[in-house]
N, C-alpha and C positions, 0 to 999 in steps of 0.2 A: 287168173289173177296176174295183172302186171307186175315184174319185181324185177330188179336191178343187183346185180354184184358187182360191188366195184376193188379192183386190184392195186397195190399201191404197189412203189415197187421199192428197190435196194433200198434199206435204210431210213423206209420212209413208215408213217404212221397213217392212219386213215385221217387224221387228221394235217397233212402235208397238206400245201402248196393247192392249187384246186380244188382237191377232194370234198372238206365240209360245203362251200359254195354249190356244186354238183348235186350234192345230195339232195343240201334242202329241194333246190331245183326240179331235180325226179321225184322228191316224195310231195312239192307243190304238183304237177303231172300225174299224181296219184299212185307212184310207185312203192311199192313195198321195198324197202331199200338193207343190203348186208353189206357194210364196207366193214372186213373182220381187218384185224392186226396179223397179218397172216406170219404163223409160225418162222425161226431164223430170218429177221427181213433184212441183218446185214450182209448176211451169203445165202441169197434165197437156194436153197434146194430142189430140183423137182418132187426128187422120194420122198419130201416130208411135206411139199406143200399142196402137191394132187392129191393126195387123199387126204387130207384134211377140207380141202373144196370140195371133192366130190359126197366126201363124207356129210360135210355139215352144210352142201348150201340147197336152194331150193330152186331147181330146173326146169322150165314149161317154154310152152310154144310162145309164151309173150315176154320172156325173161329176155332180159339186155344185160351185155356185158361188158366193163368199162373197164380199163388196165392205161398203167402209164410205166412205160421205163419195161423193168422185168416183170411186171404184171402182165404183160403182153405173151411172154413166150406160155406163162402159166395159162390165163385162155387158150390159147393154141391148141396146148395139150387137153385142157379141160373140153373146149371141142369133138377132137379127137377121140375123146373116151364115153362123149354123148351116144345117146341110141335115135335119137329124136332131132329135129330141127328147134332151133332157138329162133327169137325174131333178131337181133342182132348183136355185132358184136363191133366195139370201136377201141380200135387201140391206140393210145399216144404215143410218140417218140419209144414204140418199139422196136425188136428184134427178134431174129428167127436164126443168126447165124453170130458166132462169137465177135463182139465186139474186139477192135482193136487186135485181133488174133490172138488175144487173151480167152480162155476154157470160161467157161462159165457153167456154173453145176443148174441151172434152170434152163437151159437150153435139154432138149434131146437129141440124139445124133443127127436122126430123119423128121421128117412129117409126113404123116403121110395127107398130102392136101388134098386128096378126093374127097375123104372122112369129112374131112374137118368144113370141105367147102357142101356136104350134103349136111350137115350140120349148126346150119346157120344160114339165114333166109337174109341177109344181109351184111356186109363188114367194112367199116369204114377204117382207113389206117390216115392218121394227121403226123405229118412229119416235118422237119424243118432243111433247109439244106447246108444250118452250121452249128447241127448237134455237138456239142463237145466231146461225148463218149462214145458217137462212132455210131448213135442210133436215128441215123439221118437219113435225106432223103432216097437213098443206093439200100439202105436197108428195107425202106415203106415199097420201093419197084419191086423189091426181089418176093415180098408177099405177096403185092398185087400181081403179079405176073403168074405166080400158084394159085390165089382165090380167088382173084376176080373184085368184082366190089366197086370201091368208091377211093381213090389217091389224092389227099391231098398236100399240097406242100408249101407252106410258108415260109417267106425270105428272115432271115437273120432271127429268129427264137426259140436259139438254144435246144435247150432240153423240155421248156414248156412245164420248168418246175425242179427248181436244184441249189438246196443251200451253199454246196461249195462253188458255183457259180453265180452265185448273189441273183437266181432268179427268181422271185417270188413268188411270181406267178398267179397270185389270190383267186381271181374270177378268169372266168373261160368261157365268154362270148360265142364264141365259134361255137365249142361245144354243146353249148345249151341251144341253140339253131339247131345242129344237128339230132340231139337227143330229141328236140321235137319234134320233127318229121314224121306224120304219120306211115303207118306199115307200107313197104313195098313187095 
């Protein structure tokens, strides 16, 4: 059964900036689609928000996994704690190392990217190269350079989704290209 999880990130709702657009998009594609309000989304946590995913979401060789912002470092983990391979995972304007050299409680110290890259039959990371929070192109190399995958990086768009920087970001082109893609 195809199905989709999609991660929102800091301070955002499933309903933020792309995400509704996305959805309908994969459940037109025939996906069975979980985009939850995931537990603290204004200081996302790992200890509360990995198990709560791992707890309540539903995991197979055809699931896709979609994250923007700090939804990203949360698949990371959720990878990492897979037993099985997924068919993919695409992360927006994420991160794997503390932005700004500011802590961030949804990072983990390590990765371990063996795990995480047997774990996933494919990973795309979209980045920009004038993220305003430091989750930009130097951050999209440093995972590809661990997993392998697919880099991509577009000139001048932000965060790809950020009220306090008036991006609104509605629909995501690119992304719906990519979400099509049949299996690799």
């Amino acid at each position: 059964m195809k199905n989709a999880i999609m991660f929102h990130g800091s301070g955002e709702t499933p309903d933020s900036f792309w995400y509704p657009s996305i959805r309908r998009f994969l459940e037109e594609l025939g996906y069975e689609v979980w985009s939850p309000q995931l537990p603290k989304p204004d200081v996302p946590e790992l200890k509360v928000q990995l198990p709560y995913i791992l707890e309540n979401g539903k995991f197979n060789e055809e699931t896709v996994l979609v994250g923007h912002s700090a939804g990203c470092p949360l698949i990371l983990s959720v990878l990492e704690n897979l037993n099985f391979k997924v068919l993919r995972a695409v992360l927006v304007a994420g991160f794997s190392r503390n932005l700004r050299g500011y802590p961030n409680p949804i990072l983990q110290d390590r990765y371990d990217w063996e795990k995480i890259k047997r774990n996933v039959r494919d990973v795309i990371f979209i980045h920009t190269d004038n993220d305003p929070w430091g989750a930009d192109d130097k951050q999209g190399y440093h995972m590809f350079e661990n997993l392998g995958g697919t880099l991509i990086i577009r000139h001048g768009e932000g965060h790809m989704g950020s009220t306090l920087f008036n991006q609104p970001y509605k629909e995501f082109p690119l992304l719906e290209k990519l979400l099509s893609l049949e299996k690799v």
